[in-house]
Backbone as XML, in Angstrom:
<?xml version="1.0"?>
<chain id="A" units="angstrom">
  <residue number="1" name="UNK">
    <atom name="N" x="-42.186" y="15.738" z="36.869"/>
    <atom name="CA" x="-40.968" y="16.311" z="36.330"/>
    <atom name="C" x="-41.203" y="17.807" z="36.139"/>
  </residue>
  <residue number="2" name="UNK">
    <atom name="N" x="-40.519" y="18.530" z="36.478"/>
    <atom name="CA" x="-40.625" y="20.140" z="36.259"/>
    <atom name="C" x="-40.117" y="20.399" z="35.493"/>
  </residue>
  <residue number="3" name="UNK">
    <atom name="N" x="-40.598" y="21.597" z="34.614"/>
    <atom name="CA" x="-40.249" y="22.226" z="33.244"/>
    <atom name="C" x="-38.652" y="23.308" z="33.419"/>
  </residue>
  <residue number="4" name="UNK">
    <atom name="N" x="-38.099" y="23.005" z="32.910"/>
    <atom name="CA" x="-36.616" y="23.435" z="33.331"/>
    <atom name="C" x="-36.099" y="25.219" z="32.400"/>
  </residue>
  <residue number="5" name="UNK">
    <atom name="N" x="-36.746" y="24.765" z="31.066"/>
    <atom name="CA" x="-37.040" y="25.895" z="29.802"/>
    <atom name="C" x="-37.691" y="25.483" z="29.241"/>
  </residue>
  <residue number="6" name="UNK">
    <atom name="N" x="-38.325" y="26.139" z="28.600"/>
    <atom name="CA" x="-39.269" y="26.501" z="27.671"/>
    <atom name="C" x="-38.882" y="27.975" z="26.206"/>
  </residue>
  <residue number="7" name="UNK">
    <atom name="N" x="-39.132" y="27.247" z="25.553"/>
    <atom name="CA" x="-38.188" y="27.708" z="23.799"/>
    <atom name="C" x="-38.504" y="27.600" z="22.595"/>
  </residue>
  <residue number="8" name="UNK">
    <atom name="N" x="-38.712" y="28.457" z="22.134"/>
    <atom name="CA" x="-39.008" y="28.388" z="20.501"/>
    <atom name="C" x="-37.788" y="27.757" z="19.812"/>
  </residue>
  <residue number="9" name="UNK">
    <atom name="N" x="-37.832" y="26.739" z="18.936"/>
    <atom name="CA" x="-37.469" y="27.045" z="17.729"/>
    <atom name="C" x="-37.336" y="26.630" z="16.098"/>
  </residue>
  <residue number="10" name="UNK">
    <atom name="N" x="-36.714" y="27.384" z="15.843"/>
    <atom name="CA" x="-36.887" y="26.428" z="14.136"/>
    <atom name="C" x="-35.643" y="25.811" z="13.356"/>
  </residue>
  <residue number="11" name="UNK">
    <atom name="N" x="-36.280" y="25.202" z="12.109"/>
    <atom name="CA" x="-35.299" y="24.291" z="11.364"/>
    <atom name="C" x="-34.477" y="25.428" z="10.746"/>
  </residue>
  <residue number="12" name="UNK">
    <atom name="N" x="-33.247" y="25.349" z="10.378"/>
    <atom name="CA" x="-32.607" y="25.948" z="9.310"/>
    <atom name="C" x="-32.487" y="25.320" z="8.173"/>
  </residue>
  <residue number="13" name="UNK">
    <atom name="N" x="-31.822" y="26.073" z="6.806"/>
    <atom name="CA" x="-32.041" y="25.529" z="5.781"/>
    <atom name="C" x="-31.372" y="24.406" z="5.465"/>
  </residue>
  <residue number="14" name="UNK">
    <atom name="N" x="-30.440" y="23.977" z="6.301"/>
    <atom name="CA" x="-29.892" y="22.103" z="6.646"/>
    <atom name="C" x="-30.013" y="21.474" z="7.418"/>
  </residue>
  <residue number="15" name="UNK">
    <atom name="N" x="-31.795" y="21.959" z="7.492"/>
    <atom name="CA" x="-32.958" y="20.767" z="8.629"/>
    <atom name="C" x="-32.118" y="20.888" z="9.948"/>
  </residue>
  <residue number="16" name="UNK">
    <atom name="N" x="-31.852" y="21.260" z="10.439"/>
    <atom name="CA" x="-31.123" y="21.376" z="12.119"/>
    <atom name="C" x="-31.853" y="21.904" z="13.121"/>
  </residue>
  <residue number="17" name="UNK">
    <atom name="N" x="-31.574" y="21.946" z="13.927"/>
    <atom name="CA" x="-32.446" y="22.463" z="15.568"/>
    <atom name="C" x="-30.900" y="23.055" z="16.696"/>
  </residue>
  <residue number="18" name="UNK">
    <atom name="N" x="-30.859" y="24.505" z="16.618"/>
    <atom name="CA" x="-29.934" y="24.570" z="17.601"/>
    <atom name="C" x="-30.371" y="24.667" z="19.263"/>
  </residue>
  <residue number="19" name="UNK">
    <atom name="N" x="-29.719" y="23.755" z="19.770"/>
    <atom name="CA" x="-30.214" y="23.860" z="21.089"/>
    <atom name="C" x="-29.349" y="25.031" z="21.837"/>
  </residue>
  <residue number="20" name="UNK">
    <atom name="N" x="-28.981" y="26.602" z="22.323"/>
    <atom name="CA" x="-29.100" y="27.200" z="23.376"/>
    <atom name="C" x="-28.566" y="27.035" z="24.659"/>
  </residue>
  <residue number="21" name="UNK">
    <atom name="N" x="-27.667" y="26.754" z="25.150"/>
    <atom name="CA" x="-27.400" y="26.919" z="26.951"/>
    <atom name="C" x="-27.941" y="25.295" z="26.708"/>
  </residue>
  <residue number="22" name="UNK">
    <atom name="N" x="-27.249" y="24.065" z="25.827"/>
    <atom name="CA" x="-27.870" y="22.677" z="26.090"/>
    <atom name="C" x="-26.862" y="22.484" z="27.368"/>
  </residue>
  <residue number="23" name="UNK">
    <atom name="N" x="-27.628" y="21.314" z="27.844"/>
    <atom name="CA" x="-26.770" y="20.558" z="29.252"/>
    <atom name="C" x="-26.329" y="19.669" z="28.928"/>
  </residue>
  <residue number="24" name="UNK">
    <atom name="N" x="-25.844" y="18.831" z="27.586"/>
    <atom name="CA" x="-25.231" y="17.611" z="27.525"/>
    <atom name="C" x="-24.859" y="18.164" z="25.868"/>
  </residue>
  <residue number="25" name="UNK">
    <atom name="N" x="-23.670" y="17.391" z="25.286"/>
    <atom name="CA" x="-23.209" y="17.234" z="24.155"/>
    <atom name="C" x="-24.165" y="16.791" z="22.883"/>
  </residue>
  <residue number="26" name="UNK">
    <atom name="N" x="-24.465" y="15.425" z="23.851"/>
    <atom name="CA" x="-25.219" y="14.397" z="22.497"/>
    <atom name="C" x="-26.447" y="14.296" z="23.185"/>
  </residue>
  <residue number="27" name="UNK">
    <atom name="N" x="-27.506" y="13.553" z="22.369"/>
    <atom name="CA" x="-28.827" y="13.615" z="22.632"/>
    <atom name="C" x="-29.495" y="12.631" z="21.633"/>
  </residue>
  <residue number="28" name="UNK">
    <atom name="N" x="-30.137" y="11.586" z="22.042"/>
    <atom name="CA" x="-30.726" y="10.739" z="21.178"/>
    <atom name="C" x="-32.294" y="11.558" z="21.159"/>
  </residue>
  <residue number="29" name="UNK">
    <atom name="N" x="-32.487" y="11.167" z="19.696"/>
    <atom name="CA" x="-33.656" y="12.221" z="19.118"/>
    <atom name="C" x="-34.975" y="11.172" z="18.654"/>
  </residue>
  <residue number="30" name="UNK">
    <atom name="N" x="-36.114" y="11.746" z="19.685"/>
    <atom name="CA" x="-36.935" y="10.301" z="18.845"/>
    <atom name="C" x="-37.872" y="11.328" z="18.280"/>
  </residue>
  <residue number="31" name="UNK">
    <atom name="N" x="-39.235" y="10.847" z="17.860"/>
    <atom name="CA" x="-39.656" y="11.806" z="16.356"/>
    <atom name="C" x="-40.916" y="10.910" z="16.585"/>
  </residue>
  <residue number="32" name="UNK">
    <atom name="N" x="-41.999" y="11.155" z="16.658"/>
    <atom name="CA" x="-43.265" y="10.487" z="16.775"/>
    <atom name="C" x="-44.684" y="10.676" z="15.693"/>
  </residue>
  <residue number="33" name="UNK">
    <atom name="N" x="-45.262" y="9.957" z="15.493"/>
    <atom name="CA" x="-46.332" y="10.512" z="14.049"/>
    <atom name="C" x="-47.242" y="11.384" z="14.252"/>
  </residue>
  <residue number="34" name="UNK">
    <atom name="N" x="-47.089" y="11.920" z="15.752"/>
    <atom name="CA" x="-48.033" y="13.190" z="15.837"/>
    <atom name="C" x="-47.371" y="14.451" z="16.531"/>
  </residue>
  <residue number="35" name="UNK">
    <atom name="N" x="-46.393" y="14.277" z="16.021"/>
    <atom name="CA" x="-45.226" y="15.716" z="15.621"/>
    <atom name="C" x="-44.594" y="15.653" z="16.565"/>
  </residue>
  <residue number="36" name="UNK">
    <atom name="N" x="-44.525" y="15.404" z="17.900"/>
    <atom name="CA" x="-43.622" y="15.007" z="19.451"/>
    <atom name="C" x="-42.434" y="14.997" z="19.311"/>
  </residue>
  <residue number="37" name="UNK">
    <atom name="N" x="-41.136" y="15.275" z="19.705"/>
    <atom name="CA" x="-39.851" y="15.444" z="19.243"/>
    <atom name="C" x="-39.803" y="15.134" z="20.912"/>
  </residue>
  <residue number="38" name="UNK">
    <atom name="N" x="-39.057" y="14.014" z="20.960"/>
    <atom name="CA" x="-38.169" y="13.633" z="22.750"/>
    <atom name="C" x="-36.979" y="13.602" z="22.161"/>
  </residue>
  <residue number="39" name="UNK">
    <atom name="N" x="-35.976" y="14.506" z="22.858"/>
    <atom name="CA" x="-34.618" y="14.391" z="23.030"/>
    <atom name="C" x="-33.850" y="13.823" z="24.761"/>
  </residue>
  <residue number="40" name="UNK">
    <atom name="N" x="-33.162" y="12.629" z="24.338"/>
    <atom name="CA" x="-32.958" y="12.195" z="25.730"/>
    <atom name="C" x="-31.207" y="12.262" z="25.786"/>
  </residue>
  <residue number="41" name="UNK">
    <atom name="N" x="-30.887" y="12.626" z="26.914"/>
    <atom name="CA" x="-29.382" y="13.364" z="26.694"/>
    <atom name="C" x="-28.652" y="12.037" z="27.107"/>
  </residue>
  <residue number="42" name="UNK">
    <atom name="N" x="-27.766" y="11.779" z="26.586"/>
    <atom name="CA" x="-26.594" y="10.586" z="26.083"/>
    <atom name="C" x="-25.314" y="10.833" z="26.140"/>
  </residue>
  <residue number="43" name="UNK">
    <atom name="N" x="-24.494" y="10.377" z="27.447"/>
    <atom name="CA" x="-23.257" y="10.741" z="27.959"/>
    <atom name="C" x="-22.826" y="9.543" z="27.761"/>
  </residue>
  <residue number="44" name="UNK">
    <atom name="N" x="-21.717" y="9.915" z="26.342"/>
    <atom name="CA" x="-20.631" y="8.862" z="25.717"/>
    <atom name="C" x="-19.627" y="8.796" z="26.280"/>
  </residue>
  <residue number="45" name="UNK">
    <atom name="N" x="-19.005" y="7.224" z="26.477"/>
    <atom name="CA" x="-17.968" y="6.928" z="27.518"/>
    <atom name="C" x="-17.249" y="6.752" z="26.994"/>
  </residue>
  <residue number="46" name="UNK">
    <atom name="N" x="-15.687" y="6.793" z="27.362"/>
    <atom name="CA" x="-14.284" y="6.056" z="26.201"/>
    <atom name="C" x="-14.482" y="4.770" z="26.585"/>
  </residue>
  <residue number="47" name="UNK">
    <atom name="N" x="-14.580" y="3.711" z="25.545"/>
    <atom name="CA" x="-14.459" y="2.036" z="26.010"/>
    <atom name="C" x="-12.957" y="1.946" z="27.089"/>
  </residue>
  <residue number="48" name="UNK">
    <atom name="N" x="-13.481" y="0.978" z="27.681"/>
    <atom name="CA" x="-12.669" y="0.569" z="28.343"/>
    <atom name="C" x="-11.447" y="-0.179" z="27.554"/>
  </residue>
  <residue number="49" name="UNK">
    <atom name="N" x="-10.252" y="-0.665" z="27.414"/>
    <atom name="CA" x="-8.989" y="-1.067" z="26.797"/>
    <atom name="C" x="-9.195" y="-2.529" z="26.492"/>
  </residue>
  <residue number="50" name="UNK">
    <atom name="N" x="-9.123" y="-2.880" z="25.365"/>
    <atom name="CA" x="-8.706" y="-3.707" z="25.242"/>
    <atom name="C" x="-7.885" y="-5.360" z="26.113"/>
  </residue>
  <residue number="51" name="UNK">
    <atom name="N" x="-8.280" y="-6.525" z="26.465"/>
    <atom name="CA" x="-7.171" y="-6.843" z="27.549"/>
    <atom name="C" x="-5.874" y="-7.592" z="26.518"/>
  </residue>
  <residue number="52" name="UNK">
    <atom name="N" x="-5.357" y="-7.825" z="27.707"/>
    <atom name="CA" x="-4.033" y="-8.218" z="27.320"/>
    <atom name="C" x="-3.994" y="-9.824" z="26.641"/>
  </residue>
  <residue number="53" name="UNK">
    <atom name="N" x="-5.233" y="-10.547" z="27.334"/>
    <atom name="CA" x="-5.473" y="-11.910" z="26.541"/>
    <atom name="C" x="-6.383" y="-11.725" z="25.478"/>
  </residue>
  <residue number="54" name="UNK">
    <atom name="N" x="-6.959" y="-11.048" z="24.973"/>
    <atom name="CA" x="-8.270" y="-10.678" z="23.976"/>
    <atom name="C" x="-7.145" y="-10.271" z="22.847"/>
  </residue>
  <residue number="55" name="UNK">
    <atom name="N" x="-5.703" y="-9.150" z="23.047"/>
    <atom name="CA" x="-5.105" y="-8.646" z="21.613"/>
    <atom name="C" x="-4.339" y="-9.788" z="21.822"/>
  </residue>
  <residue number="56" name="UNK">
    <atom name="N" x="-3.251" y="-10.768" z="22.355"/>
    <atom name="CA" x="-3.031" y="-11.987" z="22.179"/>
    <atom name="C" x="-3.688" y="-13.208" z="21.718"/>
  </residue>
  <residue number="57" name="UNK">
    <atom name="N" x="-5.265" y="-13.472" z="21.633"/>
    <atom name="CA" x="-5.863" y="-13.826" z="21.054"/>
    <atom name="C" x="-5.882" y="-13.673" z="19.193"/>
  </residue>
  <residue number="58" name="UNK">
    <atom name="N" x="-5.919" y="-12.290" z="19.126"/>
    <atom name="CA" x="-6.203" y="-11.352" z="18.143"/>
    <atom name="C" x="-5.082" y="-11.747" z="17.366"/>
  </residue>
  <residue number="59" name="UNK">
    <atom name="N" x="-3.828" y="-11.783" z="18.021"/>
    <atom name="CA" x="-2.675" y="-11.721" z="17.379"/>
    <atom name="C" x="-2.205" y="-13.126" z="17.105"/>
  </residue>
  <residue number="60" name="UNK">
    <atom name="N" x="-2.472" y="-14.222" z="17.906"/>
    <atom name="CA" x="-2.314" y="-15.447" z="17.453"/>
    <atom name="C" x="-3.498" y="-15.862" z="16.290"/>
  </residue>
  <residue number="61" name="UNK">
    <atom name="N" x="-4.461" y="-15.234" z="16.120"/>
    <atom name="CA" x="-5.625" y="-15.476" z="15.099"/>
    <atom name="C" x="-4.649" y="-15.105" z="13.831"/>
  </residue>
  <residue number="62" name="UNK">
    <atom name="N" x="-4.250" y="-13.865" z="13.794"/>
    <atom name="CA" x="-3.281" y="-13.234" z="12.322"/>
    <atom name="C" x="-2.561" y="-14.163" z="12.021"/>
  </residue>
  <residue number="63" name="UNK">
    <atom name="N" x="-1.432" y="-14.828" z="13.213"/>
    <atom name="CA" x="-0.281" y="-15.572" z="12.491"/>
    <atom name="C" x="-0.855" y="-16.937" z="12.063"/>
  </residue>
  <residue number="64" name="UNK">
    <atom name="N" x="-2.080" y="-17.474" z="12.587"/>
    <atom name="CA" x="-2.776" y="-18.739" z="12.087"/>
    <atom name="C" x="-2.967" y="-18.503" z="10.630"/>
  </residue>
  <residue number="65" name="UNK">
    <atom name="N" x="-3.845" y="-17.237" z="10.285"/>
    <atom name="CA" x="-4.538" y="-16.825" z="8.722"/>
    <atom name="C" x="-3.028" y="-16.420" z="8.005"/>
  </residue>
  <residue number="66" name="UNK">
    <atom name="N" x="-2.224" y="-16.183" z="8.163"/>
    <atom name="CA" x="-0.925" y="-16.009" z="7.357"/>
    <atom name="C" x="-0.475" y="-17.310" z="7.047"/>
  </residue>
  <residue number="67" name="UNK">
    <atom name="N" x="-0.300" y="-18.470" z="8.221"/>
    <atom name="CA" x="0.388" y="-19.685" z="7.773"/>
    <atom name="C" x="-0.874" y="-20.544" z="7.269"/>
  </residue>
  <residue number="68" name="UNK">
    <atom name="N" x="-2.193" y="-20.014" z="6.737"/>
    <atom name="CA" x="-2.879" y="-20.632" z="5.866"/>
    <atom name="C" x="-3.901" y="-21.946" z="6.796"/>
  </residue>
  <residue number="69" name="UNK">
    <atom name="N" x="-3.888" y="-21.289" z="8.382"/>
    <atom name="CA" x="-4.350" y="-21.978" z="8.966"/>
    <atom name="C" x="-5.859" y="-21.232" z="9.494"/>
  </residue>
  <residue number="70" name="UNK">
    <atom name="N" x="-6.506" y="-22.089" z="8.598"/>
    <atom name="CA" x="-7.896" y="-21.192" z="8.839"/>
    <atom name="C" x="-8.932" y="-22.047" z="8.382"/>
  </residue>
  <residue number="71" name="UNK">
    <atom name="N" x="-10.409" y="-22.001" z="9.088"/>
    <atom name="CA" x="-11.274" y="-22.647" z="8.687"/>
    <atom name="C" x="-12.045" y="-22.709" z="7.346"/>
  </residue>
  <residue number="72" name="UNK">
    <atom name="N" x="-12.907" y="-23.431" z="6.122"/>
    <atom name="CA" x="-13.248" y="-23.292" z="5.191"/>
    <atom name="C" x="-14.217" y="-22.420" z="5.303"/>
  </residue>
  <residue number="73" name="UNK">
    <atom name="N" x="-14.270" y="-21.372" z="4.196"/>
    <atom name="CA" x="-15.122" y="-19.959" z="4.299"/>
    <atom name="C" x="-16.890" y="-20.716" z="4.940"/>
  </residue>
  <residue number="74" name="UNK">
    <atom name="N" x="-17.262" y="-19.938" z="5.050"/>
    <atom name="CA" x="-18.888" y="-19.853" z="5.403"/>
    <atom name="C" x="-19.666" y="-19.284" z="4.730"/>
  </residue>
  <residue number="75" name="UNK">
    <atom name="N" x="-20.708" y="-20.362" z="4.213"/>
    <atom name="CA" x="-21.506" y="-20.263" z="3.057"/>
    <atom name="C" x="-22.394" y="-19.442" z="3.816"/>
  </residue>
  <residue number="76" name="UNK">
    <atom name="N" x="-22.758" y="-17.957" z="3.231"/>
    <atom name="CA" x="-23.685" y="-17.151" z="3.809"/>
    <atom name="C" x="-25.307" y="-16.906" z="2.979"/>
  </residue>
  <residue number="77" name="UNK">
    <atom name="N" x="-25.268" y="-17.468" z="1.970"/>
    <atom name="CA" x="-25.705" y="-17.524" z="0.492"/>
    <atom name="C" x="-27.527" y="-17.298" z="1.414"/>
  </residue>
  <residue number="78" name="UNK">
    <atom name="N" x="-27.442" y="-18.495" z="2.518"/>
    <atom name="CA" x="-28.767" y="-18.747" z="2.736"/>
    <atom name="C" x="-29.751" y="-17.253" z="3.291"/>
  </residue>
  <residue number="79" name="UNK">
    <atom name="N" x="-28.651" y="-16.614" z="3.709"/>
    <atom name="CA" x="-28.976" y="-15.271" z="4.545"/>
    <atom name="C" x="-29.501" y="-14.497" z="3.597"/>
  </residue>
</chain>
């Protein structure tokens, strides 16, 4: 892999790191116990929509829990 830049820099006084001429928005940040900082760049997508049987689903679930048609709660106690 070839070195692309090379850069100083430091924290400010609300712990931050400005990145400079970055090539991506977001960046997952990993942090290692012998000081190593990997930033790996992370291109966020819009979800895809909803379908048309999944919010019909959704929406026949509501009118079930309104007319009191719903399963007995779930004991989570054990968790």
């Amino acid at each position: 892999m070839q070195m692309v830049k090379d850069c100083d820099a430091h924290i400010d006084t609300k712990k931050r790191v400005t990145l400079r001429g970055a090539r991506y928005q977001y960046y997952n940040v990993k942090e290692y116990e012998n000081g190593c900082i990997v930033l790996e760049p992370r291109e966020l997508t819009t979800p895809e929509g909803i379908s048309a049987r999944t919010l019909e689903e959704m929406d026949q679930a509501v009118r079930n829990f309104r007319f009191g048609k719903a399963s007995a709660p779930v004991d989570l106690s054990d968790f």
